[in-house]
C-alpha positions in Angstrom: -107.0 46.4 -113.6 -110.5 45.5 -113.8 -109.9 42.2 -115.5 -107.4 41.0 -113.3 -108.3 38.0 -111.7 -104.9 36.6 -110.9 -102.2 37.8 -108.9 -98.8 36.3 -109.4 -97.7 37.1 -105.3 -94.1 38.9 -104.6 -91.7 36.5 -103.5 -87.9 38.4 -102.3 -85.3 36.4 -103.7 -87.9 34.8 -106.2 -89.9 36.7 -108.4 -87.4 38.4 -110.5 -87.4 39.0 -114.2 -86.4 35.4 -115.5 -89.0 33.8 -112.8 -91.8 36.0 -114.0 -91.4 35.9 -118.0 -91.7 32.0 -117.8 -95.5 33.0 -115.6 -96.1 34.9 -118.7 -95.6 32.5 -121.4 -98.7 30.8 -120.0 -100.7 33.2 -118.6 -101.7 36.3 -120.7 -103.9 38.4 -117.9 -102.0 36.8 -114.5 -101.1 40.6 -113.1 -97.0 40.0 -112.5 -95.3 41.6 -109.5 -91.7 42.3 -108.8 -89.5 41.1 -105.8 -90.2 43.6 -102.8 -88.3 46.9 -103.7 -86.8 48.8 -100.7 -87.9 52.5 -101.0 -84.8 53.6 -99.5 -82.7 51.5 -101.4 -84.1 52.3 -104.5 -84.3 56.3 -104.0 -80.3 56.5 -103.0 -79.6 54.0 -106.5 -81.8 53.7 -109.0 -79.6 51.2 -110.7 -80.6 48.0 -108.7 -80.5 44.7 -110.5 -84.0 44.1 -108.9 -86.1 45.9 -110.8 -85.3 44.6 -114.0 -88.0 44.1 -116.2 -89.0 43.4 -119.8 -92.2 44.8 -121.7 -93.4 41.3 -122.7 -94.2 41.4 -118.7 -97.2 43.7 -118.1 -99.6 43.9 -116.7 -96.8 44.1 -114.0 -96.5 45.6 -110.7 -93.5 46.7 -108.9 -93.8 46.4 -105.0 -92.5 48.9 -101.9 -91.5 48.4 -99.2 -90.9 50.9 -96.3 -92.0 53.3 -93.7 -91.4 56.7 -95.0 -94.0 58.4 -96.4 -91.7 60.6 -98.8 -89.8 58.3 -99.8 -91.9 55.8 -100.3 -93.7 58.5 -102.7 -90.2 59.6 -104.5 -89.7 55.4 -104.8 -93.0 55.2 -106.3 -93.0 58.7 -108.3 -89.7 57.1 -110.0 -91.5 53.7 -111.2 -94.9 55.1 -112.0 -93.9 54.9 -115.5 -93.1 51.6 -115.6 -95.8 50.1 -113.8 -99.3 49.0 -114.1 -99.7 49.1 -110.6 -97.6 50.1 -107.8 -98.3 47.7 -104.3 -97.2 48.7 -101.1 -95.7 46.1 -98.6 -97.4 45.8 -95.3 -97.5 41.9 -94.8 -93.4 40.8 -94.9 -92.7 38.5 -91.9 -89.1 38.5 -91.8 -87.3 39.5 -88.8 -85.0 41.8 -90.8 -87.9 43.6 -92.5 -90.3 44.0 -89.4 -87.2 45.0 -86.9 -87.0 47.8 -89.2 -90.5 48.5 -89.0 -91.4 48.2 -92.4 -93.5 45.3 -93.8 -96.1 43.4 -91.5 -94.9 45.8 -88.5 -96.8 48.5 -90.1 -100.2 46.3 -89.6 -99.6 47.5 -85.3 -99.4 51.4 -86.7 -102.5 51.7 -89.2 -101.8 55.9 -89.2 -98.7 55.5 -90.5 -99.7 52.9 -93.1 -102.5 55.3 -94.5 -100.1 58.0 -94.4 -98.0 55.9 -96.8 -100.7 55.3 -98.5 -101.9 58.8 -99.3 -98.2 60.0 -99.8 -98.0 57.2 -102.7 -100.9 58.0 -104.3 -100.8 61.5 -104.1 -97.1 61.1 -106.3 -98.8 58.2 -109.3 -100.9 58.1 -111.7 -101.2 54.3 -111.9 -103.6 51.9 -109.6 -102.2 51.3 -106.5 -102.8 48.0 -104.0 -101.2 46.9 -100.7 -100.5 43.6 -99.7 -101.4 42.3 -95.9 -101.8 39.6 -93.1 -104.4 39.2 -90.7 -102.5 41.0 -88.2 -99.2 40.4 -85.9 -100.5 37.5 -84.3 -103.7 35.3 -83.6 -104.1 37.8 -80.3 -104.0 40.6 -82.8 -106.3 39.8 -86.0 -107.2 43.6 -87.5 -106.9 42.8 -91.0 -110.6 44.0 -91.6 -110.5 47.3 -89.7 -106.6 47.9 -91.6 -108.5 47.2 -95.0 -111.0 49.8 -94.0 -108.0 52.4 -93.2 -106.0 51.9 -96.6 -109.1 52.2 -98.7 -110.3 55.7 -97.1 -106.4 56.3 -97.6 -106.8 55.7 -101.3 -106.1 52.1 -102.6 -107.5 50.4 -105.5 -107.2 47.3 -104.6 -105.6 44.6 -101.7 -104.3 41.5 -101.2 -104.3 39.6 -97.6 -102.3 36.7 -96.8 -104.5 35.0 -95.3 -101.8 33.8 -92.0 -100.3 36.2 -89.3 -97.0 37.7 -88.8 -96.9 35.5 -86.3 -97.7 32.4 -88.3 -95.0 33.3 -90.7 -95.4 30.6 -93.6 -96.5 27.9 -91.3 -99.8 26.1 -90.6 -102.7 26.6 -93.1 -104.2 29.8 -94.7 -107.4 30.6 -92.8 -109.6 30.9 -96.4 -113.1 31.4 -94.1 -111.5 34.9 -92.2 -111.3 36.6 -95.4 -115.0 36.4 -96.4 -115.4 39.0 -93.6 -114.2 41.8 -96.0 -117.4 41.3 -98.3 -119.3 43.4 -96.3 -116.7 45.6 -94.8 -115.1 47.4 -97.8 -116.0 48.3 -101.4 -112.7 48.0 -103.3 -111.2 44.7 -104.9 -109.5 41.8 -102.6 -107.2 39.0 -103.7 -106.7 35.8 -101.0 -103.5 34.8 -101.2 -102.0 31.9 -99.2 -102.0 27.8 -99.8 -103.0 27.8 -103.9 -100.9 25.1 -105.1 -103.8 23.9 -107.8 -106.8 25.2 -109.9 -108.8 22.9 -107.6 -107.3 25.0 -104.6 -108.2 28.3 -106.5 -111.5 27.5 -106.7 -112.1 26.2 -103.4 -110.4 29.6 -102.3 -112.6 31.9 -104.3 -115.8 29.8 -102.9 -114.9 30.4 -99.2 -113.3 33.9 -99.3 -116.1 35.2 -102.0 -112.7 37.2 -103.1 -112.5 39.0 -106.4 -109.5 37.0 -107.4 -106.6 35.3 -106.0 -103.1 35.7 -105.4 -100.0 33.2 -105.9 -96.9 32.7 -104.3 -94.7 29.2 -103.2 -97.5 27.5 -105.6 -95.7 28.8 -108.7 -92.1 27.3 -107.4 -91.6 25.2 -109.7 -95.0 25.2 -111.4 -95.0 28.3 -113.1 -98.0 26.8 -115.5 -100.6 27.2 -113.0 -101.2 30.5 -113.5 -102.1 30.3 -117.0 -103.9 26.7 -115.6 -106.4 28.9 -113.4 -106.6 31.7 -116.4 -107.9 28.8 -118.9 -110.0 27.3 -116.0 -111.8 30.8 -115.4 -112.3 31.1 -119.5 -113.2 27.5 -119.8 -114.5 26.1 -116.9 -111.7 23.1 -117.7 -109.5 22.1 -115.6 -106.2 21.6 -117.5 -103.8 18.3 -116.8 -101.2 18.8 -114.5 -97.3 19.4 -116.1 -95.2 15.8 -115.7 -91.6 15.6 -115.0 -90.5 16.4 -118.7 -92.1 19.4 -119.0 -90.7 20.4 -115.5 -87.1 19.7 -116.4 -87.5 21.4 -119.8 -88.8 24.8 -117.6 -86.3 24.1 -115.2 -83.8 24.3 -117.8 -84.7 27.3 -118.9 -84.7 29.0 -115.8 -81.2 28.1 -115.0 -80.1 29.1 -118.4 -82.3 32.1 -117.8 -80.7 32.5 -114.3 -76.9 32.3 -116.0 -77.3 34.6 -118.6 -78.3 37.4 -116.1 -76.3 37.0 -113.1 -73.1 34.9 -114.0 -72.6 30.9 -114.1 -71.5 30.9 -110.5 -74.2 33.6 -109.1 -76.5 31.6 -111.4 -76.2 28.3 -109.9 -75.8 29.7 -106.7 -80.0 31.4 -107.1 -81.3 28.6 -108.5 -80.7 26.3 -105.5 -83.9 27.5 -103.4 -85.7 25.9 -106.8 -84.9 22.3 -107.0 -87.0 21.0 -104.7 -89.9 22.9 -105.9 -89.2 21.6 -109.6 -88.5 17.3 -108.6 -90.4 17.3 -104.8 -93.0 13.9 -105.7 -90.3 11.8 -107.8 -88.2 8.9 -106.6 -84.9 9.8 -104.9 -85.7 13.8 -105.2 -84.2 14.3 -101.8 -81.1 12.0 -103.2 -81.1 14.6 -106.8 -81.7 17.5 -104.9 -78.8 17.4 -102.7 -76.5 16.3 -105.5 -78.0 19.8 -107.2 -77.1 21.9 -104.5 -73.2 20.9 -104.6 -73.0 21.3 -108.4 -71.5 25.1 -109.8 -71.1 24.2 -113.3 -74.1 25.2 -116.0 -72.7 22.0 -117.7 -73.1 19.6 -114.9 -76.8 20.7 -113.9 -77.8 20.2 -117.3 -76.4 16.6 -117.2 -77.4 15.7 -113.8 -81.3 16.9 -115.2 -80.8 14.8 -118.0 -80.1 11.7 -115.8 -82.8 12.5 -113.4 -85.2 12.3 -116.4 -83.8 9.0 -118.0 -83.9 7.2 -114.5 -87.3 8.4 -114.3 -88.7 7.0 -117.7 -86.5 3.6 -117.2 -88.0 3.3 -113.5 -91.6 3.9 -115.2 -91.6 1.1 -117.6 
């Protein structure tokens, strides 16, 4: 994982295989990551439509989530051959994940997160990260002594969102907090939080003096930007941004994409949480958007896409 400078960031209900092989037509090195996997879950069926994945995908990563070290170490024994990396999920805000004590909940019991740790790497063979917040809340900011536990525990490598549990997705990434772990630790860390652009990359990596970054809502809808920062980092050029066209044509393809693995209806049905990610800065998107949202037919989408477009050209000239 040495050359990994760019972390496409787990998203549940996001980052599944059709989301992640259009990252990879544009980024080569971007390391891809899975949708949080549930240990549990995963060790009583095996056969969950979640971690699909192709070859064409790695380097990929599958994450875990959970708070038992042995089965999160059974979980993790059964994907080791699958993945480049295996990440551990300590940074979830969601009220269904922490009540359960899993995700950013384990960031209040830093023994039991380095016993997961040590359980996991004791049962791969494969590098293994963890991703993280600050802490629970802006009373409660431990993400540098928890960085300190999980590498004597064994990681290779982390990622910290730089927002508390607390926070959730709201208000701005605190960039300047992570350049504390400089100094503290001696593995790898990716910021992750509020990198929409290559500009924000950049800015990112000057502040946190990270080794890389890590990418979440800013691929919604943009999934060139990976490949964007990869060229930037070769090139030192700063590519132009996608316009609408090329949007709609990705767009396209991920609701194709979307169809052909879980059904037209089931399709449709995913690709809602998208639209706004894909039009959001064009006349009327809140107008297309909630016409979108109503639509079940591959057919109409298509159509109403096409439209979109043509009303955008004719409004243009």
């Amino acid at each position: 994982m040495k050359n990994i400078k760019i972390i496409q960031a787990p998203l549940a209900g996001i980052s599944d295989i059709v989301y992640r092989k259009l990252i990879r037509e544009k980024s080569s090195q971007t390391l891809l990551t899975t949708e949080m996997i549930s240990s549990e879950a995963l060790v009583n069926n095996q056969k969950t439509l979640i971690i699909e994945y192709d070859k064409q995908e790695y380097p990929l990563s599958f994450q875990l989530s959970g708070h038992k070290p042995h089965i999160m170490a059974q979980a993790a024994k059964f994907l080791n051959q699958r993945a480049s990396s295996i990440d551990i999920n300590f940074g979830c805000p969601v009220n269904k994940v922490v009540k359960g004590t899993d995700g950013a909940a384990l960031m209040k019991n830093p023994k039991l997160a380095a016993d997961i740790v040590k359980a996991v790497k004791d049962s791969i063979d494969v590098p293994l990260s963890a991703k993280f917040r600050l802490g629970w809340s802006l009373d409660e900011i431990n993400f540098v002594e928890f960085a300190k536990t999980l590498e004597e525990a064994g990681v290779d490598f982390i990622t910290v969102h730089a927002r508390t549990r607390s926070q959730m997705y709201s208000g701005k990434a605190d960039w300047e907090k992570l350049a504390q772990l400089k100094k503290e630790i001696n593995i790898p860390y990716f910021a992750n939080g509020d990198i929409k652009s290559v500009k924000d990359a950049i800015k990112c990596l000057e502040i946190t003096a990270a080794n890389g970054i890590s990418i979440g809502r800013g691929l919604m809808g943009n999934p060139f930007l990976a490949g964007h920062i990869e060229y930037y980092f070769k090139t030192g050029e700063i590519l132009k941004e996608p316009d609408l066209e090329e949007k709609i044509e990705i767009l396209k393809r991920h609701i194709v994409g979307e169809v052909e693995l879980r059904g037209e209806k089931n399709g449709i049905k995913f690709m809602r949480k998208f639209y706004n990610f894909y039009i959001s800065g064009i006349r009327d998107a809140s107008k297309y958007r909630q016409v979108l949202v109503r639509i079940e037919e591959l057919k109409e989408v298509l159509r109403i896409l096409d439209e979109i477009l043509r009303l955008h050209f004719a409004n243009s000239r």
